[in-house]
N, C-alpha and C positions, 0 to 999 in steps of 0.2 A: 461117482462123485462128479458135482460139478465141474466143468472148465474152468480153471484156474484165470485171473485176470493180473497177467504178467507183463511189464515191460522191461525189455533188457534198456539198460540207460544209465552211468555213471552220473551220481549227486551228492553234490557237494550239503554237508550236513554239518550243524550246530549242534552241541551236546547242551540238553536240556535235563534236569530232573524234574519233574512233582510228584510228591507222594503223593498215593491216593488220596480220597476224600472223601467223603459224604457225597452225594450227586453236584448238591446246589456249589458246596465249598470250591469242588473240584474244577465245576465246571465255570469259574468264575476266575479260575484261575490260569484256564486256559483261555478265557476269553482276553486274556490282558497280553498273549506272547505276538510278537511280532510277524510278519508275514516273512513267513521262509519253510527250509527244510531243515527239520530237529532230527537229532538220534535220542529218542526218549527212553529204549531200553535196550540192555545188553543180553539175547538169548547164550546158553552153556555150549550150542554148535557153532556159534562164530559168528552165526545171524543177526538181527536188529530188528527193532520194532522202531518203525521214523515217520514220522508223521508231517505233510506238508501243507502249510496253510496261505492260501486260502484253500477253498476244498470248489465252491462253487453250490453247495446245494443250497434247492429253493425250497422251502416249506410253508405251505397254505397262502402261496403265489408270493413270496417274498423273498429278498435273497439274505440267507447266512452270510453276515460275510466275518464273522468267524470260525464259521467252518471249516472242516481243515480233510484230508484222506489220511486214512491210516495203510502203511503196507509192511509187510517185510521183506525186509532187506537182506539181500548173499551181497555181502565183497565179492565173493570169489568170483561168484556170475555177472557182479553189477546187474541183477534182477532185483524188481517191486512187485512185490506181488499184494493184489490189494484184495485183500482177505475177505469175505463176505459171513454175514448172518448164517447165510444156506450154505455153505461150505461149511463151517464151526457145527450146524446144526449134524449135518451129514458125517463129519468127524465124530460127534459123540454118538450117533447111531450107531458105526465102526466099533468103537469102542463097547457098547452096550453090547452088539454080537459076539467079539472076542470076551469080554469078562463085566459082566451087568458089576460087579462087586466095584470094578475098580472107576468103571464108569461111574458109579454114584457116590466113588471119592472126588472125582474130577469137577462134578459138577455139585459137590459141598462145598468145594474148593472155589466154586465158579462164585457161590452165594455170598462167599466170606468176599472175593473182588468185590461184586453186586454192592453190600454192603459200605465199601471204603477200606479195607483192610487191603494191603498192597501185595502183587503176585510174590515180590522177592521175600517177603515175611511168609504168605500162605506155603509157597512150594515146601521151607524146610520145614513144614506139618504133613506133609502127606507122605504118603509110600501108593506105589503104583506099578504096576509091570506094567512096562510100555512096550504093548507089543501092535498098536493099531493107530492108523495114522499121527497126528503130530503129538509132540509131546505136553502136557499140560500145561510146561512152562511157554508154550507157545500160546498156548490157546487163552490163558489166565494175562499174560502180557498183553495181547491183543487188544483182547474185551475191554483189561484196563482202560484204550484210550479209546476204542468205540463206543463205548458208555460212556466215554465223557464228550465223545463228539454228538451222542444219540441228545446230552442234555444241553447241550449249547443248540445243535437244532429245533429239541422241543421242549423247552425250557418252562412250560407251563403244567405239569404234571405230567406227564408221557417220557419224554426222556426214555432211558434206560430201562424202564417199566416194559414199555414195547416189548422187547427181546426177550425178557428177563420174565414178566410174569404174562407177557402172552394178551398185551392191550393194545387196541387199537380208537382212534377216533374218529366216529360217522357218526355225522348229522347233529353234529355239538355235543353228543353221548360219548363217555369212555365205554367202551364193551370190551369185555376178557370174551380171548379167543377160545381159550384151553389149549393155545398151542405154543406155549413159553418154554424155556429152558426150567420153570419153576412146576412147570406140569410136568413136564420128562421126568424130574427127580420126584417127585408125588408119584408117581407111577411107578417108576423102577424102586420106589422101597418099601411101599405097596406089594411089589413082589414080590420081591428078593431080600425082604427086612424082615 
């Protein structure tokens, strides 16, 4: 697995809610929060999903500057840990090796977020033995606001899409990779469906 990108450091955080949304909805509605540190969601281990804005990224030489980083948050540690695409990716790998079944509820579960449908509605529909890295409810809260920082950075068709169904853009063309979170679940039910 990836190196993890942690920093221990006590922050002071504002409790924010938005329900999910549609891409454009959502990410419209993050564009209106103020520049700080939010606790946007409550994990069942004690953890946090907080998000701090500004973030700093530049996209096609320009700066976001409603960009924001997504991490999780331990109290216990005062640790941020700023989660990644290829980690989340490497996690549902984990998962496909211990039980391809339960992997391809994780990542139904991922489509219904993808969609606008909010982690704390999706989790009480699943059932999962969690027996390989993080827990769903991790991974489904995460996404939640990485896909909406994916559609405030590329706010022009790409967004969320990237990750999700495996898009990129070169040379003014959108081109599918086949290498999305939406090819993984094509694949594993291809298989094991």
């Amino acid at each position: 697995m990836s190196r993890k990108n942690i920093y221990n450091h006590s922050i002071e955080l504002k409790k924010l809610t938005i329900k999910n949304a549609p891409p454009h909805d959502f990410a419209s509605q993050i564009e209106k929060i103020p520049y700080r540190g939010y606790e946007v969601e409550q994990i069942s281990d004690g953890r946090k999903i907080v998000i701090v804005k500004p973030g700093g990224k530049q996209t096609f030489g320009k700066m976001r500057k409603e960009d924001f980083f997504v991490f999780i948050y331990n109290p216990k540690e005062e640790s941020l840990w700023q989660i990644s695409h290829k980690q989340i990716f490497e996690d549902i790998k984990l998962k496909i090796e211990n039980s391809p079944e339960d992997a391809i509820k994780v990542l139904e579960a991922m489509e219904k977020v993808y969609h606008g449908e909010d982690p704390d509605d999706v989790i009480s529909q699943i059932k999962v033995n969690q027996t390989a890295g993080e827990s769903p409810e991790v991974l489904l809260k995460a996404y939640k606001w990485i896909w909406g920082q994916e559609d405030v950075n590329y706010p022009y068709g790409l967004g969320r899409s990237m990750s999700w169904e495996g898009l990129i853009k070169e040379d003014n063309e959108i081109l599918k990779t086949g290498s999305g979170l939406k090819d993984l679940l094509g694949e594993l039910r291809a298989k094991y469906e």
